[in-house]
C-alpha positions, 0 to 999 in steps of 0.5 A: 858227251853231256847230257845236261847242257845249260843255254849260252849266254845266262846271266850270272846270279846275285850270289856269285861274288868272285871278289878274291886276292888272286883276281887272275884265277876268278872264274866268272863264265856262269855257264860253264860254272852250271855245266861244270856242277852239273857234270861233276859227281862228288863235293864235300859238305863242311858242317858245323861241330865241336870242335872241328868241322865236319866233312862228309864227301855227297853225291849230289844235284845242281840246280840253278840255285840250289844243291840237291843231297840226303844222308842216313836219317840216323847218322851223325850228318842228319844229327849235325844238320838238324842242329845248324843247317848252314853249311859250305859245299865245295866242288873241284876237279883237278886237270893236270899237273905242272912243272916248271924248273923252279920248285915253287913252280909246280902246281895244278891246273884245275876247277874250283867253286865254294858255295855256302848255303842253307839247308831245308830238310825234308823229313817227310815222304811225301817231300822226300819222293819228289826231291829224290826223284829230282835228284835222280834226273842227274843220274838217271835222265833215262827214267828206266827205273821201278818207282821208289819204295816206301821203305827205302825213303823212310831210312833217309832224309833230304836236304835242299841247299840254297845257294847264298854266296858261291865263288868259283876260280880256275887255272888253265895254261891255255886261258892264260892263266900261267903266273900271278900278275907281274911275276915272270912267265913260268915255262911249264910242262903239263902232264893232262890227268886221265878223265875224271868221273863225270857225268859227261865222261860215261858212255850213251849205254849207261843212259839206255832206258830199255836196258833192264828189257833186253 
């Protein structure tokens, strides 16, 4: 089931550049890329520090051009953003293992997409309550919840990224997406991984706007 499903047929924006080396595993169907960001929960934010990046694992909102994330006013991640807000958001999803008889031969199906932005921080409350409240859209489209607290927005910060260059690929057997480009046909066995944690996997009682009044 999902709750956030993009119109067919949308034109890609200017910021997608697939131009890569295996030009067999580009992903360019822009819908399906908005509806795959849209489904997905996690992506990791890499940050700029000395002397090796910074990672951090987010929850996060995908708009049409634009990631939605916030973080502990207080923490290294904030301190780090302030510093330099240009970062890289990566967001996958693995779909099932594959083996073939070959060693080389055992790889992934899987969803990949890399977009480096930069972000606007939101330090202010009044900034910081509509950008949570859009954020909460994604995860809670039912709205059942109490407004949000003063004292909860003043512990965070909030940060909108804007998409500047993103890049998406894939591999799926059933797409015909087996081997590189003149490389034999490697005869695959594909062990399917159970459902992830997406937004498409929950079951409609988890978006029940009269839970709390039962």
């Amino acid at each position: 089931m999902s709750h956030q499903t993009p119109p067919d047929g949308a034109a890609a924006p200017a910021f997608l550049n697939n131009t890569m080396r295996r030009t067999d595993l580009a992903w360019s169907d822009w819908p399906a890329i908005r509806a795959f960001l849209r489904d997905e929960m996690i992506c990791r934010v890499a940050i700029h520090d000395d002397p090796f990046p910074y990672v951090v694992a987010q929850s996060f909102t995908f708009l049409e051009d634009r990631f939605l994330i916030h973080c502990s006013r207080f923490g290294k991640m904030a301190e780090l953003l302030r510093a330099n807000p240009n970062v890289t958001i990566e967001v996958d999803r693995p779909v099932a293992l594959l083996k073939a008889p070959k060693g080389q031969n055992t790889s992934l199906e899987y969803y990949s997409v890399i977009a480096r932005c930069e972000l606007r921080t939101k330090q202010q409350i009044d900034e910081i309550r509509p950008h949570q409240y859009l954020a909460l859209d994604k995860f809670r489209p039912e709205k059942d919840y109490t407004p949000l607290e003063d004292g909860a927005l003043q512990q965070i910060v909030a940060f909108e990224g804007q998409v500047k260059h993103m890049s998406a690929k894939k591999r799926i057997l059933s797409d015909g997406q087996y081997s590189p480009p003149g490389q034999p046909r490697a005869p695959y066995l594909r062990y399917a991984f159970a459902e992830g944690a997406v937004m498409s996997a929950l079951p409609d009682d988890a978006f029940d706007r009269d839970r709390f009044k039962k």
